[in-house]
DRENDO-1510 file (C-alpha; in Angstrom, 1 decimal, always signed):
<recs>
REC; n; res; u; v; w
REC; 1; UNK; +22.4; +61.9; +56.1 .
REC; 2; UNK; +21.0; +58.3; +56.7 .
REC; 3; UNK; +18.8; +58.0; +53.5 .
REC; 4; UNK; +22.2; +58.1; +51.8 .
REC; 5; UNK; +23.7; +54.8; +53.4 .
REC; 6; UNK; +20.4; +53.1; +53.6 .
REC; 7; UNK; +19.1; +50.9; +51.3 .
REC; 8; UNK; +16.1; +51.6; +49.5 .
REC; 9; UNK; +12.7; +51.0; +50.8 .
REC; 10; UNK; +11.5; +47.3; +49.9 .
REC; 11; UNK; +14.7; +45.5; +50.1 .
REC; 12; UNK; +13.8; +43.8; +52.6 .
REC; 13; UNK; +14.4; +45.6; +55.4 .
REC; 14; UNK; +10.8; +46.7; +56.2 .
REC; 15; UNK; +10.8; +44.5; +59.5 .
REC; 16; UNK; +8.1; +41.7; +60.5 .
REC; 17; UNK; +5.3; +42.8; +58.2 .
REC; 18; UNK; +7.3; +41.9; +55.1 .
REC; 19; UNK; +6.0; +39.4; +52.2 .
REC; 20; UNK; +7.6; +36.0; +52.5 .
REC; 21; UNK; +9.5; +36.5; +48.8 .
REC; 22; UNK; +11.2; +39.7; +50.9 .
REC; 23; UNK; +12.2; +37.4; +54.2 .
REC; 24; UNK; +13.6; +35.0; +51.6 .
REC; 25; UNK; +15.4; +38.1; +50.0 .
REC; 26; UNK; +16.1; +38.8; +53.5 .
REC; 27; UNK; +17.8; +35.3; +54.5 .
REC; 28; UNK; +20.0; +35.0; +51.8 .
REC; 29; UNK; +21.3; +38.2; +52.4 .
REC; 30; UNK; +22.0; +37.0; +56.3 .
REC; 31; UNK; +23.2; +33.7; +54.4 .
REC; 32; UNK; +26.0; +35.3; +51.9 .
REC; 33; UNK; +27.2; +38.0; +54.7 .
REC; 34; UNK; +26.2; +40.9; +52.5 .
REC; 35; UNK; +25.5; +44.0; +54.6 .
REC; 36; UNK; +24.2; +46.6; +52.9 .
REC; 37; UNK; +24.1; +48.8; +55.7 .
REC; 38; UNK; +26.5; +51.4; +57.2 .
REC; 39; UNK; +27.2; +53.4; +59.9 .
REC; 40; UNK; +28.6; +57.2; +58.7 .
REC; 41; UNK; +30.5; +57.5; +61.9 .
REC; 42; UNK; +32.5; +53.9; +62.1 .
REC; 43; UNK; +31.7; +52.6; +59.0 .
REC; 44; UNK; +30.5; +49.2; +60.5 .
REC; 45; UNK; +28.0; +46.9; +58.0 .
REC; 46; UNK; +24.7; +45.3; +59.3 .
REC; 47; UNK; +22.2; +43.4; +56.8 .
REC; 48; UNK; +19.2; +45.6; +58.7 .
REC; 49; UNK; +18.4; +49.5; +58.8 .
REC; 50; UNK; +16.5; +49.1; +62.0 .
REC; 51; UNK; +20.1; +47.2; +63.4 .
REC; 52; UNK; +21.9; +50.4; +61.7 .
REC; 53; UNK; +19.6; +52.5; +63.7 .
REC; 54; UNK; +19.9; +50.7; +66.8 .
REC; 55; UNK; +23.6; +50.9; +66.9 .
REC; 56; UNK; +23.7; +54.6; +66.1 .
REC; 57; UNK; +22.6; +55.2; +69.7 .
REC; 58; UNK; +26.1; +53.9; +70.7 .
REC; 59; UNK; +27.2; +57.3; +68.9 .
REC; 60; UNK; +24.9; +59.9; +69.5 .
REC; 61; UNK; +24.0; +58.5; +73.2 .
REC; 62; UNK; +20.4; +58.6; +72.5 .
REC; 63; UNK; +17.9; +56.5; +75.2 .
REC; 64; UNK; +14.7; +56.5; +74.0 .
REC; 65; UNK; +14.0; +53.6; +76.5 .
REC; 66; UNK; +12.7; +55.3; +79.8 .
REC; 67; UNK; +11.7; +53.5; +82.9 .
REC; 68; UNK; +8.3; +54.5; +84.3 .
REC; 69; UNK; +9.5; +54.0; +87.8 .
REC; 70; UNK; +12.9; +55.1; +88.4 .
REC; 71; UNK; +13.2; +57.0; +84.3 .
REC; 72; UNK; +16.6; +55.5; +83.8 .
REC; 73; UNK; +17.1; +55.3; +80.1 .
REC; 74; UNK; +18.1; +52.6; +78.0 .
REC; 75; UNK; +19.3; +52.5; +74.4 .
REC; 76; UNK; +17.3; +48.9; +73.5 .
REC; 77; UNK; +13.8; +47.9; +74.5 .
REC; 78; UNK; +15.2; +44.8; +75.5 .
REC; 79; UNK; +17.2; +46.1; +78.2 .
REC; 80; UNK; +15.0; +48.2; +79.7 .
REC; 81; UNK; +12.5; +45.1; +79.8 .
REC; 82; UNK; +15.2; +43.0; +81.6 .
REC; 83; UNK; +15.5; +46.2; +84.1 .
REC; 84; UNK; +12.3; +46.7; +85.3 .
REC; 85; UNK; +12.5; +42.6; +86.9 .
REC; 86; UNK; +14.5; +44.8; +89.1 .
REC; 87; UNK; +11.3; +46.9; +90.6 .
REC; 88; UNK; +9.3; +43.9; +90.4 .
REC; 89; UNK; +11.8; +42.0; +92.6 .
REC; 90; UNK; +12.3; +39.2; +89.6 .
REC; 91; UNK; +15.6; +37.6; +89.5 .
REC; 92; UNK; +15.0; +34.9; +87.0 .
REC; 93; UNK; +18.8; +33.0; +87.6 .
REC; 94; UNK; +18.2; +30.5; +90.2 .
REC; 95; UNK; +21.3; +28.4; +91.4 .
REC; 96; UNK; +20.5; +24.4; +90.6 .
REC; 97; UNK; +22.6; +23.1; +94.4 .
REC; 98; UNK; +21.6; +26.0; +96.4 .
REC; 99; UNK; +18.5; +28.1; +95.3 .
REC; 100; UNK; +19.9; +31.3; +95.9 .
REC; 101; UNK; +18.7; +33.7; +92.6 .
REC; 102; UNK; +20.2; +36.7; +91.2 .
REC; 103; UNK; +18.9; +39.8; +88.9 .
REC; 104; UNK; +22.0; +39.8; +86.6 .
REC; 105; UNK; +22.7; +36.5; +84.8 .
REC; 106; UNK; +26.8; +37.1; +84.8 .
REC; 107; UNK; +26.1; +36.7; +88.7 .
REC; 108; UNK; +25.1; +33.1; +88.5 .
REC; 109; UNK; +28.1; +31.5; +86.7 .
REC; 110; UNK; +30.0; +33.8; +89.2 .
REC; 111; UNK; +28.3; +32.3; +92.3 .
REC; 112; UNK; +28.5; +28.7; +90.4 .
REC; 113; UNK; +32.5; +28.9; +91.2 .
REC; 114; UNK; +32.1; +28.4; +94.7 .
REC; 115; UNK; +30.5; +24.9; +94.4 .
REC; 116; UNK; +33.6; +24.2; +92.2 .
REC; 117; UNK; +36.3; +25.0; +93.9 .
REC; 118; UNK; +37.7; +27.3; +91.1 .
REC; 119; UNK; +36.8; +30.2; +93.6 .
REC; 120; UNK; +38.1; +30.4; +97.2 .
REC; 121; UNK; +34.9; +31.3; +99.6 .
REC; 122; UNK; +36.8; +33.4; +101.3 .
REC; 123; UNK; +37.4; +36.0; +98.9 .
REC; 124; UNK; +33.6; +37.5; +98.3 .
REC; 125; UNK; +31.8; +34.6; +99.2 .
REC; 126; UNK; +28.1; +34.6; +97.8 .
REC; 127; UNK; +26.4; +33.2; +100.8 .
REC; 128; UNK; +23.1; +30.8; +99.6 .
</recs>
């Protein structure tokens, strides 16, 4: 069913080991917003097959991505990456006034409100 919405092979889709004429080919494609790409169940376009593929998990529910420790799953490599700072106690988002860190980067701007004013500390405070 995918080999029928795909482009064919050597379009420049191949991935990193591609010749340099085929990231050019590549490039202007990004550049002039073709998408050659499509997904059978929503019909959204992406320049890439491996982005095509990627997004297809959002359908079937597919995660390939399994963490050796706890085997949660995730649908991207990159996410399960970022997840497993969580075993190794990394929380890369360091507040600048206070040096309090957090796993999730969303929590930092969060925290960032109560050294602005723009969030009461006494609703949820985040104590540094």
């Amino acid at each position: 069913m995918l080999g029928s919405l795909l482009p064919p092979a050597g379009d420049g889709t191949a991935g990193k080991s591609s010749s340099p004429s085929t990231a050019r080919a590549i490039q202007q494609r990004i550049l002039s917003g073709q998408k050659p790409c499509q997904c059978p169940d929503c019909g959204r376009r992406f320049d890439r097959r491996s982005t095509l593929m990627a997004h297809q998990r959002l359908h079937t529910g597919e995660r390939p991505y399994k963490c050796p420790e706890c085997r949660k799953g995730f649908m991207q490599q990159s996410h399960l990456v970022r997840h497993r700072g969580i075993h190794a106690g990394v929380k890369p988002c360091v507040c600048a006034d206070w040096g309090k860190s957090f796993v999730k980067t969303w929590n930092l701007p969060k925290h960032q409100r109560c050294h602005s004013g723009q969030r009461p500390r006494q609703s949820r405070p985040y104590l540094c």
